[in-house]
N, CA, C, O and CB atoms as a CASP TS submission, in Angstrom:
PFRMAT TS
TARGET T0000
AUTHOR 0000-0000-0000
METHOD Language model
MODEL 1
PARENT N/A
ATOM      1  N   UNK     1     121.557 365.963  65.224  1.00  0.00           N
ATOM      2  CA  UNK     1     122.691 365.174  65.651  1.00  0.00           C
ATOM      3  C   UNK     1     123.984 365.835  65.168  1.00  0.00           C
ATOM      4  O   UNK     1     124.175 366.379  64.080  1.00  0.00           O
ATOM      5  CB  UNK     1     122.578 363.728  65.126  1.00  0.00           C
ATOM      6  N   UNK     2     124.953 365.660  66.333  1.00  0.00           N
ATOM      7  CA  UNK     2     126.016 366.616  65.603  1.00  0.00           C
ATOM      8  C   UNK     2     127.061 365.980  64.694  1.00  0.00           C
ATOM      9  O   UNK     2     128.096 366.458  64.228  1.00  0.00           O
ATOM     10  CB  UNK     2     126.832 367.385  66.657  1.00  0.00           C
ATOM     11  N   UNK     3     126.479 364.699  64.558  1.00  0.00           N
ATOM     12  CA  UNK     3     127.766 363.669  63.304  1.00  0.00           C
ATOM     13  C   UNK     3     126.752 363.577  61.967  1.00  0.00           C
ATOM     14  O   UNK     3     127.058 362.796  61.066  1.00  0.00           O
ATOM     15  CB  UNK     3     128.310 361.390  63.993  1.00  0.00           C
ATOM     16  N   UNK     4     125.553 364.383  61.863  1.00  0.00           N
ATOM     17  CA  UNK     4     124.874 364.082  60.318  1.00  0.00           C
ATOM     18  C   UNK     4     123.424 363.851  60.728  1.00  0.00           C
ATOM     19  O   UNK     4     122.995 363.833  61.881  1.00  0.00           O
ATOM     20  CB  UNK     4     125.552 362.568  59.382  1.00  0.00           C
ATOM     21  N   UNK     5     122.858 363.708  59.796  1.00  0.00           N
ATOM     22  CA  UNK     5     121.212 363.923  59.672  1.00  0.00           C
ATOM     23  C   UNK     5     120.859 362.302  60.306  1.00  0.00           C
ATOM     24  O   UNK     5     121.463 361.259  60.056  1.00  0.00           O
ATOM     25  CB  UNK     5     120.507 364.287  57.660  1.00  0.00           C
ATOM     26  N   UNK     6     119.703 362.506  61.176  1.00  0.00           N
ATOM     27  CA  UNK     6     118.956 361.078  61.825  1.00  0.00           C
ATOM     28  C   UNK     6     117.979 361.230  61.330  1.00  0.00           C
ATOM     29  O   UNK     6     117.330 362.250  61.561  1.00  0.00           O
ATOM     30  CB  UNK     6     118.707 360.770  63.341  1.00  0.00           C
ATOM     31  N   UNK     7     117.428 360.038  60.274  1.00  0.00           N
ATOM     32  CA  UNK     7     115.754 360.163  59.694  1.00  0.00           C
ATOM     33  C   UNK     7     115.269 359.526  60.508  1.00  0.00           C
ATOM     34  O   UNK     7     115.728 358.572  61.138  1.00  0.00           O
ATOM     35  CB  UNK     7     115.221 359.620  58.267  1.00  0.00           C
ATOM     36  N   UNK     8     114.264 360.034  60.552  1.00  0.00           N
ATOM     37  CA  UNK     8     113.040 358.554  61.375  1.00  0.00           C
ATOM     38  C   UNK     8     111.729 358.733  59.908  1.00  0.00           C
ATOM     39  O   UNK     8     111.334 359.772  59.379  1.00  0.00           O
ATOM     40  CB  UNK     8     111.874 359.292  63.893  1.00  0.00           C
ATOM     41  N   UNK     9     111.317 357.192  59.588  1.00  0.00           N
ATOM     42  CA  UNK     9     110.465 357.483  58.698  1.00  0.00           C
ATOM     43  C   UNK     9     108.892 356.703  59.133  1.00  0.00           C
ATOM     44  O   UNK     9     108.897 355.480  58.990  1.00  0.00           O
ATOM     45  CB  UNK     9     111.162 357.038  57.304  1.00  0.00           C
ATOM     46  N   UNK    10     107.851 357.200  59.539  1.00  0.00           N
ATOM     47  CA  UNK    10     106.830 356.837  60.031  1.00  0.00           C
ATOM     48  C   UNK    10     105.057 356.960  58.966  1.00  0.00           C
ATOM     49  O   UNK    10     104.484 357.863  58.356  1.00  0.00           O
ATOM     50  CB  UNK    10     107.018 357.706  61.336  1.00  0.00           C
ATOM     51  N   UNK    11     104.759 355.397  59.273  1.00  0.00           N
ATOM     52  CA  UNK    11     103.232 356.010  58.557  1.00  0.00           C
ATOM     53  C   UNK    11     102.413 355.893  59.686  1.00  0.00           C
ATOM     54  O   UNK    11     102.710 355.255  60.696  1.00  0.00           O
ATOM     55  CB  UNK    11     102.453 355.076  57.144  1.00  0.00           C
ATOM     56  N   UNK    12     101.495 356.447  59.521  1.00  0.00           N
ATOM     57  CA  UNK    12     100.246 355.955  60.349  1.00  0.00           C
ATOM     58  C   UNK    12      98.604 355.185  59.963  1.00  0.00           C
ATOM     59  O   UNK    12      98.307 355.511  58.813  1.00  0.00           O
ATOM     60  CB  UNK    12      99.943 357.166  60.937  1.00  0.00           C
ATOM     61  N   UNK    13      98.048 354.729  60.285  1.00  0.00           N
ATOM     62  CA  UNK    13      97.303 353.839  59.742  1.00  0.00           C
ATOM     63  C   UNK    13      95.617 354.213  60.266  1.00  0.00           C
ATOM     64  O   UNK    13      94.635 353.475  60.341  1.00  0.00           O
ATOM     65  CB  UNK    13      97.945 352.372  60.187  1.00  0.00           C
ATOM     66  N   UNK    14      95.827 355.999  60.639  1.00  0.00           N
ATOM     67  CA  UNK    14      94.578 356.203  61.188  1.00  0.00           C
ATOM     68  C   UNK    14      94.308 356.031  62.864  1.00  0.00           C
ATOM     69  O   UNK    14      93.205 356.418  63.251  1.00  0.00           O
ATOM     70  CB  UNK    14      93.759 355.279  60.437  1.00  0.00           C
ATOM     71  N   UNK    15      95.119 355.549  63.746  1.00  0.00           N
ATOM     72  CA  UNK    15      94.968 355.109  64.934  1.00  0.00           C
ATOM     73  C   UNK    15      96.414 355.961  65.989  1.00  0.00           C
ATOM     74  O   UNK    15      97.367 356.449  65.381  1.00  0.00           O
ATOM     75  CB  UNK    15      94.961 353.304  64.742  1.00  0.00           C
ATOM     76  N   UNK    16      96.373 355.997  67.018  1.00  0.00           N
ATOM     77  CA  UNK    16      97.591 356.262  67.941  1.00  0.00           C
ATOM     78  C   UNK    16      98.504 355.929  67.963  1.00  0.00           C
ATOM     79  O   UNK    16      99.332 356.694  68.458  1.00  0.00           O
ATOM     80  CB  UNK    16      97.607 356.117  68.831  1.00  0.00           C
ATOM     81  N   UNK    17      99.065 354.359  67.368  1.00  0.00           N
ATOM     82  CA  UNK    17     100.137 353.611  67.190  1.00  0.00           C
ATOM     83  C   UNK    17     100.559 353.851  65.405  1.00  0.00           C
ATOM     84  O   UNK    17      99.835 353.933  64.413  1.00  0.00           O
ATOM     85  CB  UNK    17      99.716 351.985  67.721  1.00  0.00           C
ATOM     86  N   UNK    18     101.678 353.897  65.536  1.00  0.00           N
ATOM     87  CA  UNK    18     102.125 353.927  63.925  1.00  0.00           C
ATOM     88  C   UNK    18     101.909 352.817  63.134  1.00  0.00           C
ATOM     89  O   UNK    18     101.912 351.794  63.818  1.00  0.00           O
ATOM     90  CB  UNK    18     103.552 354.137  63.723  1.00  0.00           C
ATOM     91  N   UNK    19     101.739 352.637  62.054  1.00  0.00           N
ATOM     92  CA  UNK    19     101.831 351.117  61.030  1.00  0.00           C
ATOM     93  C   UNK    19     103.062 350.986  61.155  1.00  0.00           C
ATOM     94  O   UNK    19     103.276 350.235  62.106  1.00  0.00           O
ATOM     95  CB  UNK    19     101.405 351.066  59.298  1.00  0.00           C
ATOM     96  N   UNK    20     104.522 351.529  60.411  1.00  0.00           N
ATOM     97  CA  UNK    20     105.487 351.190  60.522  1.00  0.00           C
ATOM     98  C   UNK    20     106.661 352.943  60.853  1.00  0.00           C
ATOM     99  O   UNK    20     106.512 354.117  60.513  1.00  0.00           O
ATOM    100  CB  UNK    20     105.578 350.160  59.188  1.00  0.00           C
ATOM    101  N   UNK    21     107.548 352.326  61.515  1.00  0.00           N
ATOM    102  CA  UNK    21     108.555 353.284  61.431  1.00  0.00           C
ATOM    103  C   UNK    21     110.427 352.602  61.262  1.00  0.00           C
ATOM    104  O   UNK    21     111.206 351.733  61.654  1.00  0.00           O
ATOM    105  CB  UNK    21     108.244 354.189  62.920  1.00  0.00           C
ATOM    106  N   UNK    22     110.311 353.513  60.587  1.00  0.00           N
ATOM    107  CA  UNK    22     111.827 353.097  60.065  1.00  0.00           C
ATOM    108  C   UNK    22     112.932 353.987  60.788  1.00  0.00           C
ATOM    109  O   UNK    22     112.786 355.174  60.499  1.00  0.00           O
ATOM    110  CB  UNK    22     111.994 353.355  58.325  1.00  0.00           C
ATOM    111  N   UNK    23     114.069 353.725  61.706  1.00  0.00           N
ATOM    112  CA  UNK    23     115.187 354.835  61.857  1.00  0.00           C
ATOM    113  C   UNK    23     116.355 354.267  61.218  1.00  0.00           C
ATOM    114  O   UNK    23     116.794 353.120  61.133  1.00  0.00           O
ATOM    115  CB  UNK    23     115.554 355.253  63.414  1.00  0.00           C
ATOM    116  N   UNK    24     116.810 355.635  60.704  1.00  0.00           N
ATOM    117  CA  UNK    24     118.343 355.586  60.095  1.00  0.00           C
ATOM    118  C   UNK    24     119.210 355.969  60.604  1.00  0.00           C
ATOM    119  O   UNK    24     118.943 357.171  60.592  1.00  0.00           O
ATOM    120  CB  UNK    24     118.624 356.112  59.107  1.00  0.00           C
ATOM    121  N   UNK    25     120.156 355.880  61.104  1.00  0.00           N
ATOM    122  CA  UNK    25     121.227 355.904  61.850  1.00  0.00           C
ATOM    123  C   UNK    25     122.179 356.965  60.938  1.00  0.00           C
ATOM    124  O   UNK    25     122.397 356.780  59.741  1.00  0.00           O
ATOM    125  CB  UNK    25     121.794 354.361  62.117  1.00  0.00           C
ATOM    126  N   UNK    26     122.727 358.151  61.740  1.00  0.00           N
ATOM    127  CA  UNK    26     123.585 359.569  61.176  1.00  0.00           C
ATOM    128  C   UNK    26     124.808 358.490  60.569  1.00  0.00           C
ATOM    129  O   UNK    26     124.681 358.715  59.365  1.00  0.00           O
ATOM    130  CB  UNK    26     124.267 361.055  62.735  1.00  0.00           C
ATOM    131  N   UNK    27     125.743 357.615  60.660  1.00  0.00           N
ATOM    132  CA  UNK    27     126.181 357.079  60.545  1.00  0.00           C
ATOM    133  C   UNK    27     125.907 356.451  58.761  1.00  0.00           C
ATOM    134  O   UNK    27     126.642 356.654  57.794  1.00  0.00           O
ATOM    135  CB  UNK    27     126.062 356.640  61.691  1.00  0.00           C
ATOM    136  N   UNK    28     124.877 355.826  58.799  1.00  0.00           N
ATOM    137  CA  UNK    28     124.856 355.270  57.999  1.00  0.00           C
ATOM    138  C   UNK    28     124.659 356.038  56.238  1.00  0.00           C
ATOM    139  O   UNK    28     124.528 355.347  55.228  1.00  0.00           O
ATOM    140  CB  UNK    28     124.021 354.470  58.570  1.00  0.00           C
ATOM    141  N   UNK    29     124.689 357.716  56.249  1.00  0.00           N
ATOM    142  CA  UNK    29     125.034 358.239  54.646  1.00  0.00           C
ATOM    143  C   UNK    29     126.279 358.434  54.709  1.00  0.00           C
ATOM    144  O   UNK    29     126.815 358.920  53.713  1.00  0.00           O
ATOM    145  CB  UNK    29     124.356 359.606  54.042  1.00  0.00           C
ATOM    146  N   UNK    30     126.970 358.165  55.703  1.00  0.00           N
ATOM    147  CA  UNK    30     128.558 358.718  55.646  1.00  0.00           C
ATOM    148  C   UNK    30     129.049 357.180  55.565  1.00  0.00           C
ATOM    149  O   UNK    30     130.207 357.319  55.174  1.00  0.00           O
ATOM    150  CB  UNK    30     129.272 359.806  57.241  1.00  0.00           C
ATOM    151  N   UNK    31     128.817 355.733  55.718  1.00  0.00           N
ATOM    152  CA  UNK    31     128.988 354.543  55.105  1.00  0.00           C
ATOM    153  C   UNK    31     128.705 354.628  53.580  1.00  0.00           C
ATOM    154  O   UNK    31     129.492 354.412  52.658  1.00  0.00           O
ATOM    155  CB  UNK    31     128.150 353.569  55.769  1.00  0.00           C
ATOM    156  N   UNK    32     127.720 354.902  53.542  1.00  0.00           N
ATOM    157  CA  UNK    32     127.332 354.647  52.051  1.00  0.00           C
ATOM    158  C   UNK    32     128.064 355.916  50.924  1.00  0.00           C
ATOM    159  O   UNK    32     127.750 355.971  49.735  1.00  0.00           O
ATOM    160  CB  UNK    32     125.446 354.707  51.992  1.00  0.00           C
ATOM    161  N   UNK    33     129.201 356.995  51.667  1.00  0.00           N
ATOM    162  CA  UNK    33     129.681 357.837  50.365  1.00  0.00           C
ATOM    163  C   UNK    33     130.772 357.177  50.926  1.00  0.00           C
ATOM    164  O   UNK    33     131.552 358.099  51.163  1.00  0.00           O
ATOM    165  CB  UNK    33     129.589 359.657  50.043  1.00  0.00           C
ATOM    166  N   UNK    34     131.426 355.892  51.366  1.00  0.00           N
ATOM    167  CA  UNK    34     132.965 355.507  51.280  1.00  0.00           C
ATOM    168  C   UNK    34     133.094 355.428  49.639  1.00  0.00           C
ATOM    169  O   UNK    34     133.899 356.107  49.002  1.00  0.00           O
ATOM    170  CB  UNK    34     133.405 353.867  52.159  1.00  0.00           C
ATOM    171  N   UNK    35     131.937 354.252  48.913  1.00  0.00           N
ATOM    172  CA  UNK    35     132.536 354.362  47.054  1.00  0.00           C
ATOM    173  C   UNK    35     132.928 355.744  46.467  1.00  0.00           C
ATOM    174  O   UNK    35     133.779 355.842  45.583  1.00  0.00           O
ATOM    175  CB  UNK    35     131.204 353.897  45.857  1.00  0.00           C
ATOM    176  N   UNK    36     132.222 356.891  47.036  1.00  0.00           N
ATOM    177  CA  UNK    36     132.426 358.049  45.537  1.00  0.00           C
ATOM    178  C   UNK    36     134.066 358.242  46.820  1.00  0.00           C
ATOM    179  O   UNK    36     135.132 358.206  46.206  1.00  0.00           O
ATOM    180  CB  UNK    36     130.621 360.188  45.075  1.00  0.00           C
ATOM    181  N   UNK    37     134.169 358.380  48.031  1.00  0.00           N
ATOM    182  CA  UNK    37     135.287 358.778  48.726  1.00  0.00           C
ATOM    183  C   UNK    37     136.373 358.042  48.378  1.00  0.00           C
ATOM    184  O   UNK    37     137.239 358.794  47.930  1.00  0.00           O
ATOM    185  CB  UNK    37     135.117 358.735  50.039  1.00  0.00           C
ATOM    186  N   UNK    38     136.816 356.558  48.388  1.00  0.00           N
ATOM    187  CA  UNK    38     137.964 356.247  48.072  1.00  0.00           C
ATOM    188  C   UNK    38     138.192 356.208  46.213  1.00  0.00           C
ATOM    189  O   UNK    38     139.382 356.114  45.914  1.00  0.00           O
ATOM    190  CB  UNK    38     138.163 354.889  48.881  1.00  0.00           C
ATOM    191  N   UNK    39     137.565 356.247  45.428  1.00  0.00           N
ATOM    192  CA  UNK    39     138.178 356.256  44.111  1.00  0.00           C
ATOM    193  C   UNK    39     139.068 357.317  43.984  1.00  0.00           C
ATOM    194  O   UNK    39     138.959 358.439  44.478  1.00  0.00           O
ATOM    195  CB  UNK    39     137.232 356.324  43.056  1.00  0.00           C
ATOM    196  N   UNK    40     140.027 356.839  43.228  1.00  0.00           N
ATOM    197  CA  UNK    40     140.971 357.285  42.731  1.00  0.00           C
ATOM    198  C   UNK    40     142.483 357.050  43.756  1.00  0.00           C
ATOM    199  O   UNK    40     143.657 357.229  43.432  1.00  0.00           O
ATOM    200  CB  UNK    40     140.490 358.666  42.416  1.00  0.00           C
ATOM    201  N   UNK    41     141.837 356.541  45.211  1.00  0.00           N
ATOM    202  CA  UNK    41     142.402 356.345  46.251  1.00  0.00           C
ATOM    203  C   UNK    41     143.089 355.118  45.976  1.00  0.00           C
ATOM    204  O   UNK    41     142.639 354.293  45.182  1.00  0.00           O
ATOM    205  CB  UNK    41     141.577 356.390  47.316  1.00  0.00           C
ATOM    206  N   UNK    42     144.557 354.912  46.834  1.00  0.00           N
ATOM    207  CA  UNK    42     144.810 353.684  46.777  1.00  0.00           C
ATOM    208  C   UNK    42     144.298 353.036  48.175  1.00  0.00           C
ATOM    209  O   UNK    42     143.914 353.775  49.082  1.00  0.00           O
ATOM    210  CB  UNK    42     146.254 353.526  46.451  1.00  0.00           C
ATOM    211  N   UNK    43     144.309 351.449  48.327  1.00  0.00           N
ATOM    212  CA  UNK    43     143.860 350.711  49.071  1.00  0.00           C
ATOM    213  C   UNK    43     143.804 351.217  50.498  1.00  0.00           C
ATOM    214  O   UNK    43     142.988 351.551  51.357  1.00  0.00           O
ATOM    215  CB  UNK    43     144.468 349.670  48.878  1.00  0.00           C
ATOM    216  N   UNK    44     145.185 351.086  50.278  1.00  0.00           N
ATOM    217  CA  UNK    44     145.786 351.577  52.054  1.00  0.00           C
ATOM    218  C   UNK    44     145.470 353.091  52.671  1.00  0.00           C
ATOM    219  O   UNK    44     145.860 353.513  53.760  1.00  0.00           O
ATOM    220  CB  UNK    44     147.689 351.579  52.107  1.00  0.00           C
ATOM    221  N   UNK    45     144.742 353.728  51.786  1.00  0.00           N
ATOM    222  CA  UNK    45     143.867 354.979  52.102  1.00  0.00           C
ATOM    223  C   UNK    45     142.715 354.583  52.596  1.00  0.00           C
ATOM    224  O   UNK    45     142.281 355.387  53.421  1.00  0.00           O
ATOM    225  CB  UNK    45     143.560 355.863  50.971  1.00  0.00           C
ATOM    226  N   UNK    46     141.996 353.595  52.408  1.00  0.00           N
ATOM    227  CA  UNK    46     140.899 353.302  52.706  1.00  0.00           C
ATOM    228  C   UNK    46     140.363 353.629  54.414  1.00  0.00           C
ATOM    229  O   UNK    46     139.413 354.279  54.850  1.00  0.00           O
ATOM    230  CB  UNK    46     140.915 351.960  52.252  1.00  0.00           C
ATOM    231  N   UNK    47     141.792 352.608  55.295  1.00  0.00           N
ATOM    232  CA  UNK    47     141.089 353.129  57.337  1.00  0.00           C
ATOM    233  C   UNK    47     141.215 354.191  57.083  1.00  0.00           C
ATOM    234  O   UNK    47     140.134 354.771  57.189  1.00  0.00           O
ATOM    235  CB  UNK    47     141.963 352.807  59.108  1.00  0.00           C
ATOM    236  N   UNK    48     142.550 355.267  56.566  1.00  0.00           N
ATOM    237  CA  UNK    48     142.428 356.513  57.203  1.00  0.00           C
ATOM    238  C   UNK    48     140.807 357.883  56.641  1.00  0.00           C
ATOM    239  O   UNK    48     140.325 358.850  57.231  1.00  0.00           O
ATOM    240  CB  UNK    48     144.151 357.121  56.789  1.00  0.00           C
ATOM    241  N   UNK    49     140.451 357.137  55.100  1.00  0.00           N
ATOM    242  CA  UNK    49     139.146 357.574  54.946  1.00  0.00           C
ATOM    243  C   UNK    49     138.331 357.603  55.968  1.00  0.00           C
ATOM    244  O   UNK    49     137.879 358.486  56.698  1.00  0.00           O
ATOM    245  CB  UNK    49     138.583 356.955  54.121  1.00  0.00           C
ATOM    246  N   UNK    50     138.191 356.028  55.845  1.00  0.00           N
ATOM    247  CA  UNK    50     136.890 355.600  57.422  1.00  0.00           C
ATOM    248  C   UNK    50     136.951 356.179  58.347  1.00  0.00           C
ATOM    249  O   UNK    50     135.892 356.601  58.812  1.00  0.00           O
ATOM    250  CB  UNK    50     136.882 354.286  58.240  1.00  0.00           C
ATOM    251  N   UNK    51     138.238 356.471  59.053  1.00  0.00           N
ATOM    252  CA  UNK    51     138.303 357.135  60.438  1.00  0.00           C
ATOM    253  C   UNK    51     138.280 358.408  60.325  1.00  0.00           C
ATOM    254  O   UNK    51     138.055 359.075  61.336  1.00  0.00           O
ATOM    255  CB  UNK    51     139.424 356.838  61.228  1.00  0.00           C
ATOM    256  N   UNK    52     138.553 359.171  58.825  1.00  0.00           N
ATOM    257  CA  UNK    52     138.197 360.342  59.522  1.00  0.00           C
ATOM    258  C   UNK    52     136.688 360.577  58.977  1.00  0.00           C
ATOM    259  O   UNK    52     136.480 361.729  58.597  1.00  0.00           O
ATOM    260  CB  UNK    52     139.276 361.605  59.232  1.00  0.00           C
ATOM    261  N   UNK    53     135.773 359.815  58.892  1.00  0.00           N
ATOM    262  CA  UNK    53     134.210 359.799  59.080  1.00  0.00           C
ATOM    263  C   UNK    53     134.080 359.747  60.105  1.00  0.00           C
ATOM    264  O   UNK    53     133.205 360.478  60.571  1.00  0.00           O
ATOM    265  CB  UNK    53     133.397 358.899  58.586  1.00  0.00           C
ATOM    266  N   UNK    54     134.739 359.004  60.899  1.00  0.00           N
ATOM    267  CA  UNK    54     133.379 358.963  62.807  1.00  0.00           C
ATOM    268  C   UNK    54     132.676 358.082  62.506  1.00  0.00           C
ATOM    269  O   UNK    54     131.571 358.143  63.046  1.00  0.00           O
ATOM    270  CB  UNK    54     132.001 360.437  63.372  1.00  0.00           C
ATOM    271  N   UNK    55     132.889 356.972  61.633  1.00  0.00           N
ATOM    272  CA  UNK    55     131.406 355.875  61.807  1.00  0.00           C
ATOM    273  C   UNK    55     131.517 355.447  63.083  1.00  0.00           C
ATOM    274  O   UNK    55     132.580 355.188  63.647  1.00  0.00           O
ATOM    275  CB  UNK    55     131.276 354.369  60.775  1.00  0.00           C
ATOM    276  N   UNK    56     130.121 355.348  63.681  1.00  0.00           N
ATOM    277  CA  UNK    56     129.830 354.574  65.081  1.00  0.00           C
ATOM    278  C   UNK    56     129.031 352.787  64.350  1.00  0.00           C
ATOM    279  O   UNK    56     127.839 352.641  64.080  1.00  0.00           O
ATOM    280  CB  UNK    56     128.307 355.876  66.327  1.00  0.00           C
ATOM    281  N   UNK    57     129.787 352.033  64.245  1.00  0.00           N
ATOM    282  CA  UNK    57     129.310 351.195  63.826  1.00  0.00           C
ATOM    283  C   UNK    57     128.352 350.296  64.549  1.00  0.00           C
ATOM    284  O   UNK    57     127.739 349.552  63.783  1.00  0.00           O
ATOM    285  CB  UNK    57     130.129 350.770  63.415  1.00  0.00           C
ATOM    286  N   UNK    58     128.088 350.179  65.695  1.00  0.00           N
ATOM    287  CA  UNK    58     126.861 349.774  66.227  1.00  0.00           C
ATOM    288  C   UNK    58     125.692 350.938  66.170  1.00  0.00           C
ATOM    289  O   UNK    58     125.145 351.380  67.180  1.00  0.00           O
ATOM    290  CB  UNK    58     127.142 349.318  67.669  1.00  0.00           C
ATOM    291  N   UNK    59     125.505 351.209  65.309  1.00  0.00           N
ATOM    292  CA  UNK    59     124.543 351.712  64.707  1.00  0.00           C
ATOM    293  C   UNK    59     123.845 351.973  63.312  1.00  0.00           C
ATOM    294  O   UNK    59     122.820 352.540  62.932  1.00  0.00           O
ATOM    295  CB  UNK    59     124.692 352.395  65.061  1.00  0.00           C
ATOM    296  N   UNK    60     125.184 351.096  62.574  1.00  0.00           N
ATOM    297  CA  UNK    60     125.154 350.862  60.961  1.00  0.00           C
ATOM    298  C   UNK    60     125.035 349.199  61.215  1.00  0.00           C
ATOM    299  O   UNK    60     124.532 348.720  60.199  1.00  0.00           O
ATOM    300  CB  UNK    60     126.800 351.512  59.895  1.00  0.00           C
ATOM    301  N   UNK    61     125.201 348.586  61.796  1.00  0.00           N
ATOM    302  CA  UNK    61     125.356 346.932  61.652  1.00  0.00           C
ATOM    303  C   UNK    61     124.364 346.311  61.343  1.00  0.00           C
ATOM    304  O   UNK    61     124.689 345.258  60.796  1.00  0.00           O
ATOM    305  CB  UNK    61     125.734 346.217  62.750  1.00  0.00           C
ATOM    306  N   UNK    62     122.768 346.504  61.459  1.00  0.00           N
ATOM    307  CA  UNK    62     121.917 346.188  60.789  1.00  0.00           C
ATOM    308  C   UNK    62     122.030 346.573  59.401  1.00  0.00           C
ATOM    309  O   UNK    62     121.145 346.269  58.602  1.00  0.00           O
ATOM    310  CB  UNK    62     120.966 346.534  61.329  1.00  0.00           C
TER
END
């Protein structure tokens, strides 16, 4: 993906169908480094952080 890494995490249970699979959305490690990104930042830095990530947020909203 060209905005960051897409995991997909899958087991299988011995059969054709998976037991469970999990996807993570490219989006969602670039949400989760906003804390180490805005410290030291003041408030009103905060949208222009966010926006220049590219979060696609219908895909972090779960």
């Amino acid at each position: 993906s060209p905005k960051g890494e897409f995991g997909i995490f899958m087991v299988a249970d011995g059969t054709n169908k998976p037991w469970r699979c999990h996807v993570r959305a490219t989006g969602m490690a670039h949400l989760q480094a906003m804390d180490f990104l805005c410290k030291g930042h003041m408030l009103a830095d905060a949208p222009a952080i966010l926006g220049s990530l590219d979060i696609v947020f219908g895909e972090v909203d779960r």
